[in-house]
N, C-alpha and C positions, 0 to 999 in steps of 0.2 A: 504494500500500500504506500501510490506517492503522498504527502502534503505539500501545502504552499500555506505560510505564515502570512498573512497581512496584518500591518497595522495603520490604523487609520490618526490620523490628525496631525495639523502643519507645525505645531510644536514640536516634531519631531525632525521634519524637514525644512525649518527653519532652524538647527541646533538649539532649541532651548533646554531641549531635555535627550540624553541617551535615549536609545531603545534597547532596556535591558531585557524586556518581555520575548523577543524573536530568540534572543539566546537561551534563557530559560525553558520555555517550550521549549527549544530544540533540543535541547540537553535531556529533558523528559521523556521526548518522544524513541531518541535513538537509547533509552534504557531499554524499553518494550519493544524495540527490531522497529518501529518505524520513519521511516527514510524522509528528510528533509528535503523536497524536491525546489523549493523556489521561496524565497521571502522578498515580499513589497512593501515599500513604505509611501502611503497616499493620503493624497487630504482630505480634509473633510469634506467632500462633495457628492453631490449623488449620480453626477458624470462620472469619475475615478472610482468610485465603488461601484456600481454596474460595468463600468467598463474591467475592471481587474476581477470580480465574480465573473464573468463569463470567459475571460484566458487563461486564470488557474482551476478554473472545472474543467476547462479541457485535457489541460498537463496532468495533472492529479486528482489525488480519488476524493483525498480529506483537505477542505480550506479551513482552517484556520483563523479567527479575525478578534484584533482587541480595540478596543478604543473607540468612542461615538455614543456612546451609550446611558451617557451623564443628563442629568434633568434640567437643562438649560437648550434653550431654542436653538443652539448650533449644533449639536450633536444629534446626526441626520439618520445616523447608521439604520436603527429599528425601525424607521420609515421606508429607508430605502429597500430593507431587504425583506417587510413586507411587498412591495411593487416587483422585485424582481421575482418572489414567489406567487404572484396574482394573488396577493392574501390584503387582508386588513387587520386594524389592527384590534382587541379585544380586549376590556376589564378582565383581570385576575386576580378573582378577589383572596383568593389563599395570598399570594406574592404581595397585594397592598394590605393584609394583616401584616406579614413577613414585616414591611416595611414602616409601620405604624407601632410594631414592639418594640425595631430598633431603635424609632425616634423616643419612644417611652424611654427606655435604658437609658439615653442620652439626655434626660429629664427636656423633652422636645416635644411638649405636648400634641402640637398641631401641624398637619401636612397642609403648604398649598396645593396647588394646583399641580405646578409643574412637578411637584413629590408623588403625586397617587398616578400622573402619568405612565412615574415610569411600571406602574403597572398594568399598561396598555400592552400587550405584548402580541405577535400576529398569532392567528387561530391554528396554522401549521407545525408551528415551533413545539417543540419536547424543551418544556422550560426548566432549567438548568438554577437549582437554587443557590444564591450568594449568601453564605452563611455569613459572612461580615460588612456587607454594603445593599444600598438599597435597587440596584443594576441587578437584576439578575440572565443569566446568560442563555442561548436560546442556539437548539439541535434542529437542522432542517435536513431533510432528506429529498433528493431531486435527483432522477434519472441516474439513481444509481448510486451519485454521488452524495458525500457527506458536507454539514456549511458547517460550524459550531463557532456563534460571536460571543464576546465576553467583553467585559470590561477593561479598558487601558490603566485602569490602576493598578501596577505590579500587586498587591499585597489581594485585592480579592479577586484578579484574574488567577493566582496561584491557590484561591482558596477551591476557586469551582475545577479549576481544574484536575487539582490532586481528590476534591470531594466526590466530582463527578463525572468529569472527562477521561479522566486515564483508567479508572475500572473498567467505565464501558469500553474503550479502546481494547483493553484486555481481554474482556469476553466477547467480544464481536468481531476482534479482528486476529487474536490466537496469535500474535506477530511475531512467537519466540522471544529470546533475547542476541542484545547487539551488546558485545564486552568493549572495552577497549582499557587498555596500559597504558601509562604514558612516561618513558623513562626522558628523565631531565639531564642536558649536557650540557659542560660550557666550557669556553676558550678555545674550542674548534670551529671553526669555519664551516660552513655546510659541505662544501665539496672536498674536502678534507676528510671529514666523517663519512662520507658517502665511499670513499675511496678505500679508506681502513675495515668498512663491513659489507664490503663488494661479496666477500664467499657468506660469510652471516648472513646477507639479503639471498643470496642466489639459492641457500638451502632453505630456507625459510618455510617451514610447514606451510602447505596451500592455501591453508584455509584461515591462515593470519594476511592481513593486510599491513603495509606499511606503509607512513605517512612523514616526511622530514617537516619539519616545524619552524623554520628559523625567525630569529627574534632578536636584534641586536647581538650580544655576544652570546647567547645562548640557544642551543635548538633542541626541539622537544622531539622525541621520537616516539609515535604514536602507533601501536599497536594495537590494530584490530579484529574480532572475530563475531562470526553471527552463525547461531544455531539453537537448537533444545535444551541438551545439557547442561546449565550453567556451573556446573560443578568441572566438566570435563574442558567445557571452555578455558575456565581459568583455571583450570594444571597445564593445558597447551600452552596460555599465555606466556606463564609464569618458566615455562620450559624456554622458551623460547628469552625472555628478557633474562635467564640464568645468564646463556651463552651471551648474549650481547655485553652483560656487564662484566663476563669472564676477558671481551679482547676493549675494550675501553674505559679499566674502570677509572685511571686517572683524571677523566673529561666527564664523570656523571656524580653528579650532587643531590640525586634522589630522586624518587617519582613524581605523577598528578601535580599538586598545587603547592610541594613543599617549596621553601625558600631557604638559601643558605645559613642565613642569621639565624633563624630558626632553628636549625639543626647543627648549628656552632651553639648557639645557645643552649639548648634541652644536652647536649655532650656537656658543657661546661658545669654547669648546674647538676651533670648526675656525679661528674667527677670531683663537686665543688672546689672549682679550681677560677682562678681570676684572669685575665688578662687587661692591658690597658694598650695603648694606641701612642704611636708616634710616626705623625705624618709631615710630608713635602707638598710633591705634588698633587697629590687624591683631596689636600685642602680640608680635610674634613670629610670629604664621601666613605671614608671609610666608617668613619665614629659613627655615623648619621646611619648608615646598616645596621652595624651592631646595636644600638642605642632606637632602632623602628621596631625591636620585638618588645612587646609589653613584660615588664621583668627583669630587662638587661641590666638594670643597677644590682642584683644579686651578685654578679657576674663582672660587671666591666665600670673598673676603675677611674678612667677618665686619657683626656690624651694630649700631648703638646704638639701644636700646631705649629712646627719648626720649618717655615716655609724661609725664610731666609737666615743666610749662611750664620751670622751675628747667635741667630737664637740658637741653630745647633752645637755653636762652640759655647756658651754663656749656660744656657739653660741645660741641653742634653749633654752636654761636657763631652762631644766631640773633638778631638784634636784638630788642630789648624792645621799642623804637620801635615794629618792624615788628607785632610782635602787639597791641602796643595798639590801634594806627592800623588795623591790618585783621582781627584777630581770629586766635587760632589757627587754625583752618580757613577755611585760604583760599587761593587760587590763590599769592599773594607768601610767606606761609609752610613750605607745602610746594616749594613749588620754591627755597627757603634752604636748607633739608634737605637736596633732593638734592645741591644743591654743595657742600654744606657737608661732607658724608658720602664724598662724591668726593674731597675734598681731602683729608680728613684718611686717608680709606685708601687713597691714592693709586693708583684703580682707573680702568679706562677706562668704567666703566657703572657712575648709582648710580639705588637705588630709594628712594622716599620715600610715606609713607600719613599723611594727619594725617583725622579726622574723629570723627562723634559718632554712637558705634555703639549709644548706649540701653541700655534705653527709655526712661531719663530723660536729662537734660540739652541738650536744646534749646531755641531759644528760637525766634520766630516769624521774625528776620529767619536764621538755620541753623537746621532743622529736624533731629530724629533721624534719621541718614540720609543727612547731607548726608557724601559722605566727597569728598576731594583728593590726588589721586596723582601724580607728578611722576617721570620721566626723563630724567635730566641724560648726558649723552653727548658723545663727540669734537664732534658739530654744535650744542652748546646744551644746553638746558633746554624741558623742554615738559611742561605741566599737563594733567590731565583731572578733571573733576566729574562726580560722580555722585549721584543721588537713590535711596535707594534705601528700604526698611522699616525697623520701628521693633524688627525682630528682630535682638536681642545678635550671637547665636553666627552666624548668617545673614549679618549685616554686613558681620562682620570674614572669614569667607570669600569671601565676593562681592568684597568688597575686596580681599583679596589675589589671588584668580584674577584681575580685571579687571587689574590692573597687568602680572601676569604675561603675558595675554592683550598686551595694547598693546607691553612688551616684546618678546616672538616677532616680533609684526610689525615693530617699528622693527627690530631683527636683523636679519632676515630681507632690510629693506629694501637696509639698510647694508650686506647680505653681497653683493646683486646689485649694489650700486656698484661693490663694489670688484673684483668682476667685470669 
């Protein structure tokens, strides 16, 4: 079974508001095996809704539609889709109770007009009850085809939908289930990674699909299957993203919706262990990760913003010697940092970022680009180098995800020691 999503109003197509309802539904739909064929976004007109009702009942079985459906004269929808089912519109009088208790609960004594409207609903419709709003949502059935309108306000389009839409979806259309994985990578390139799991892809169980994801520095590797056994589904899956994280695991920072801070944080917090920050380049994007999970003061100490040379000799008591003799960016540099940053916030993990984020100030023997990240820890000090572009804003995120990325793993390392 295809769908096509519409959502109706120019709020939408004017940016005043996301459309987070097309995504939602869709998420829903591809639990229960069924396939997202088309999403529109149109106005509130009754030209662009009759005209998009009759091209996605061609394409597809099930339309889909939110939004129009509010008690104010411009919200056209329940009109219109009365006319394009040669229907009219009728009192319901269950639905204007419905809607006469809510205003009760709301101490809202009295309905106008346009209130007991919206319990005019056409005579066709399998009316669809809004457990949290006075909109309730309306199932038409034509030539085969399925219409199901709801309300554009996310919170009671998700109420009819999960109350009443996706059961019947379930028993009437049997859709199986559709799995998907989604292993998360970073500091690879797309075609980089594609390169590295050319035999990984080429074996690939048939009935797994693969999808590359790329997204600034990181790409998602999505992994899908559709069939009966959900149980047998995800042991396939699960076979399969074994192997994958068996030849890349240096570039994967965990599944779905995880984020790095997050799982540098919950390691740090089971190890109760501290780290604090000593930045150059990154400015601050590093602290500003660590410091976006709810919690991170358990955990992380604070950081010195050692962006020019003065503060790293004064403050982080980096040698002067040392930057002469080998340059602020440099492997002996940044790794002074990190202990240096250790010492003075007497923490058990420090970070350190020195480099030259552009697009000027390079020179031929450090290139823009060149960035030096350092994690100093209970076993040492250890440096990494990167090259990367001569973009600003690009740099100094690459750069701080990569440290955080090499971090998770040293964690992660040091947690199964002490294991």
């Amino acid at each position: 079974m295809k769908v096509s999503i519409v959502t109706i109003g120019d709020e939408i197509l004017i940016g005043q508001i996301v459309d987070t309802n097309s995504a939602w539904i869709a998420q829903r739909l591809n639990e229960i095996g069924l396939q997202v064929y088309k999403i529109y976004s149109i106005p509130d007109t009754e030209a662009a809704i009759l005209r998009t009702l009759k091209r996605a009942s061609k394409l597809t079985d099930i339309v889909i539609l939110t939004g129009g459906l509010g008690p104010t004269n411009d919200d056209i929808t329940k009109k219109t889709l009365a006319a394009f089912f040669n229907d009219t519109l009728h009192r319901n009088e269950d639905i204007l109770a419905h809607i006469k208790t809510l205003f009760e609960k709301k101490g809202l004594r009295k309905l106008n007009k346009l209130n007991e409207q919206q319990a005019d609903l056409p005579s066709q419709c399998k009316v669809l009850l809004n457990p949290v709003g006075t909109a309730p949502g309306m199932w038409f059935n034509k030539d085969g085809k399925h219409f199901i309108s709801m309300p554009g306000v996310p919170f009671e389009m998700k109420a009819i939908m999960s109350s009443s839409v996706l059961p019947m979806f379930q028993s009437e259309f049997g859709a199986g289930v559709f799995l998907h994985k989604t292993i998360l990578t970073q500091g690879v390139p797309e075609s980089v990674l594609a390169e590295l799991l050319k035999n990984w892809e080429a074996s690939l169980n048939p009935e797994v699909k693969l999808a590359y994801l790329p997204s600034e520095s990181r790409v998602r590797l999505r992994l899908s299957i559709k069939g009966e056994n959900k149980n047998k589904l995800y042991d396939i899956l699960d076979s399969e993203a074994h192997k994958l994280k068996a030849i890349i695991p240096e570039y994967i920072y965990g599944e779905e919706n995880d984020r790095i801070e997050q799982k540098v944080g919950d390691l740090l917090l089971s190890k109760k262990a501290t780290v604090a920050t000593a930045e150059s380049f990154t400015s601050g994007y590093l602290s500003h990760l660590i410091t976006s999970v709810p919690g991170s003061s358990s955990y992380y100490r604070g950081s010195i913003l050692a962006y020019n040379n003065e503060i790293k000799e004064k403050i982080l008591n980096v040698s002067s010697d040392l930057i002469n003799k080998y340059g602020v960016v440099s492997e002996q540099v940044v790794k002074e940092m990190a202990l240096s940053v250790k010492k003075i916030m007497g923490v058990d993990y420090a970070l350190s970022t020195t480099g030259i984020a552009g697009p000027s100030g390079g020179t031929s023997e450090v290139p823009v680009g060149t960035i030096w990240t350092a994690i100093a820890g209970p076993c040492g000090v250890k440096a990494k180098k990167y090259h990367f572009g001569t973009d600003r804003s690009w740099n100094v995120k690459r750069g701080a995800n990569a440290i955080l990325l090499n971090f998770l793993h040293q964690l992660e390392s040091d947690h199964k020691k002490i294991k």
